[in-house]
C-alpha positions as CSV (number, residue, x, y, z in Angstrom):
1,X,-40.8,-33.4,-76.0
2,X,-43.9,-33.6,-78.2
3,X,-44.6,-35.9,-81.4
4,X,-44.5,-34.0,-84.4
5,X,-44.8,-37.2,-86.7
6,X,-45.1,-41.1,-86.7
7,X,-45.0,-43.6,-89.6
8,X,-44.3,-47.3,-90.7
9,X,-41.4,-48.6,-92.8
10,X,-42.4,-52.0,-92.6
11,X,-45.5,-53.8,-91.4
12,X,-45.3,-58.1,-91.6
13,X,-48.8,-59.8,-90.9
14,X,-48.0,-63.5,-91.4
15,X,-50.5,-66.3,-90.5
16,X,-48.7,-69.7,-90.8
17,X,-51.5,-72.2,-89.0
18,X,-54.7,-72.3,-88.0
19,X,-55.2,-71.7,-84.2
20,X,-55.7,-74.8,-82.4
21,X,-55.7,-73.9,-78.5
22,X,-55.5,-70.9,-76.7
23,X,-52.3,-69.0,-77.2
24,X,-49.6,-67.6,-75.5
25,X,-48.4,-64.2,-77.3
26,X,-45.0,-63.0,-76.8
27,X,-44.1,-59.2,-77.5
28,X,-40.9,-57.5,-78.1
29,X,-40.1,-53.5,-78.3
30,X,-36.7,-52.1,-79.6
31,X,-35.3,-48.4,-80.1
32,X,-33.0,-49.5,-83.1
33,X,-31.8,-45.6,-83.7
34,X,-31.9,-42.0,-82.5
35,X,-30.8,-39.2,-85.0
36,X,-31.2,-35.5,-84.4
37,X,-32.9,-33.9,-87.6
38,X,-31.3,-30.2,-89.0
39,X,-34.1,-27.8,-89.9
40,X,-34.2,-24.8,-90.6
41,X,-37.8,-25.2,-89.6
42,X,-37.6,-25.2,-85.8
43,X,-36.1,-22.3,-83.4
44,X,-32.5,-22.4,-82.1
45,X,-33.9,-23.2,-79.2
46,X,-35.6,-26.3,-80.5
47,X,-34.6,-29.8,-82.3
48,X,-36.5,-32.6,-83.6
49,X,-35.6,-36.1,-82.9
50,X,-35.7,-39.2,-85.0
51,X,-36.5,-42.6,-83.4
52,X,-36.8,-45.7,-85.4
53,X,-37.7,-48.7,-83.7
54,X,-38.9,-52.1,-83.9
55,X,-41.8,-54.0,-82.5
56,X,-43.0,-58.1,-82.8
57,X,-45.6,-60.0,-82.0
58,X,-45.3,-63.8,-81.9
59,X,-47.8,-66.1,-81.3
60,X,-46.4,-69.6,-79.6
61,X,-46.0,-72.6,-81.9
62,X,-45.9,-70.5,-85.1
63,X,-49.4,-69.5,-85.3
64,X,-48.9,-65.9,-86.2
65,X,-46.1,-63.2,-86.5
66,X,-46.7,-59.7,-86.8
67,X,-43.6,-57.1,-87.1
68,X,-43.2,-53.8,-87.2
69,X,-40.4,-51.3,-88.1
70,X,-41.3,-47.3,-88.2
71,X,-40.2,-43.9,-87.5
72,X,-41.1,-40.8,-84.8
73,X,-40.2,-37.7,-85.1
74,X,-40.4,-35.8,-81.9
75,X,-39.7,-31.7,-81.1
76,X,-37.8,-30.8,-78.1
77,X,-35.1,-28.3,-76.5
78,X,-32.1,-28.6,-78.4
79,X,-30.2,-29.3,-75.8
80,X,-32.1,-32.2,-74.7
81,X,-32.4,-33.5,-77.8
82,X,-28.3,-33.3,-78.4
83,X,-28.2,-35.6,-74.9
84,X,-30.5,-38.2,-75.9
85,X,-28.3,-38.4,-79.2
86,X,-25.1,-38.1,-77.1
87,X,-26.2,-40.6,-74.7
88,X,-27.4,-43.3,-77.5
89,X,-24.1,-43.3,-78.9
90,X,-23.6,-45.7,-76.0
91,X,-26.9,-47.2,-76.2
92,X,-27.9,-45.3,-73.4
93,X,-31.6,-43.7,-72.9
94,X,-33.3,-42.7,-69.4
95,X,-35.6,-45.0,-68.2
96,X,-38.2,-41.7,-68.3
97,X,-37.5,-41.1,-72.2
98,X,-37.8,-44.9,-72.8
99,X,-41.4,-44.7,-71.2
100,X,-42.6,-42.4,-73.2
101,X,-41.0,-43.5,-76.6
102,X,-42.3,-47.2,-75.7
103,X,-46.0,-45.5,-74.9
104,X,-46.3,-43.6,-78.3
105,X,-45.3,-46.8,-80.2
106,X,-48.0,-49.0,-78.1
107,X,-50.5,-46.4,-78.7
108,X,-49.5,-46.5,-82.7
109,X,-48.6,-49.9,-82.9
110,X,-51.1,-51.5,-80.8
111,X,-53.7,-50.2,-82.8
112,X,-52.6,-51.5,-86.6
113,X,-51.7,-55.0,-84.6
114,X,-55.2,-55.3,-83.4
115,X,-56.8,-54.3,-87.0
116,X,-54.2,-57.0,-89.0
117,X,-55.1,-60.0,-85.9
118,X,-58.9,-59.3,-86.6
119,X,-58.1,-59.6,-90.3
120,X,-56.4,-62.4,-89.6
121,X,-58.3,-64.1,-87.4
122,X,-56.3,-64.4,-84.7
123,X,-57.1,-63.3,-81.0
124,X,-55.7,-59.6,-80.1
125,X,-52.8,-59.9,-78.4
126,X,-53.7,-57.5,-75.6
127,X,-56.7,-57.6,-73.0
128,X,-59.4,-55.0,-74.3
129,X,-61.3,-53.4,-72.1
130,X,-65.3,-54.3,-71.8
131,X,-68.0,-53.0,-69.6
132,X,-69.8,-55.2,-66.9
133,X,-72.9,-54.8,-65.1
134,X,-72.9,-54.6,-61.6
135,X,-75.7,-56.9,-59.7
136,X,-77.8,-54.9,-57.0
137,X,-75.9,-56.5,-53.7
138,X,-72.8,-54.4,-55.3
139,X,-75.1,-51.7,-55.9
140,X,-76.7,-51.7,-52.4
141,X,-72.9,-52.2,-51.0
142,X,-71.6,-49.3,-52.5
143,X,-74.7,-47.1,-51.0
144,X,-73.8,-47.6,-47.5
């Protein structure tokens, strides 16, 4: 399956109190629906899924809440897009198409959370990644 589209619904940036102490950031990821989509657009062979979902941000002691709430539209073989439909009737999904709908949404997500907590002042919620320089010991180490 490939994504095709991705949007927001809903996007809540709320900054309740200033931040006091380091803080301890809870995150939490939900597929709230799966349709299929009709289209006349796409093959026989071919479908396109809908996935809303929902994803939060809290920061402990009310410091900060960020919530999200979107959309993804994503282009598969029909038939394994009428089993992931089929299957969520039940509330069921793979653990495999979980991963990958959960990694789109971090990629999407994560990036408008981490604009909105700058705005706001507040420390990113996830560990960004930052160069380091190396001292010579490490540098003779790795020669040998």
């Amino acid at each position: 399956m490939r994504l095709i589209g991705f949007s927001f619904s809903k996007i809540e940036a709320l900054k309740n109190k200033p931040l006091i102490e380091a803080p301890k950031v809870g995150t939490s990821i939900n597929i709230l629906d799966m349709n299929e989509i009709d289209s006349k657009m796409f093959s026989s062979e071919e479908s396109a899924l809908e996935v809303e979902f929902g994803y939060e941000i809290n920061y402990n002691k009310d410091v900060a809440n960020f919530n999200f709430k979107g959309k993804m539209h994503l282009l598969g073989e029909s038939k394994e897009i009428k089993n992931l439909v089929s299957n969520w009737k039940d509330k069921e999904v793979s653990d495999e198409v979980k991963t990958m709908l959960f990694n789109i949404i971090f990629r999407k997500v994560n990036l408008k959370a981490a604009q909105l907590e700058e705005e706001l002042g507040v420390p990113i919620h996830f560990r960004m990644p930052s160069l380091k320089i190396s001292s010579e010991n490490s540098k003779e180490e790795k020669k040998k």
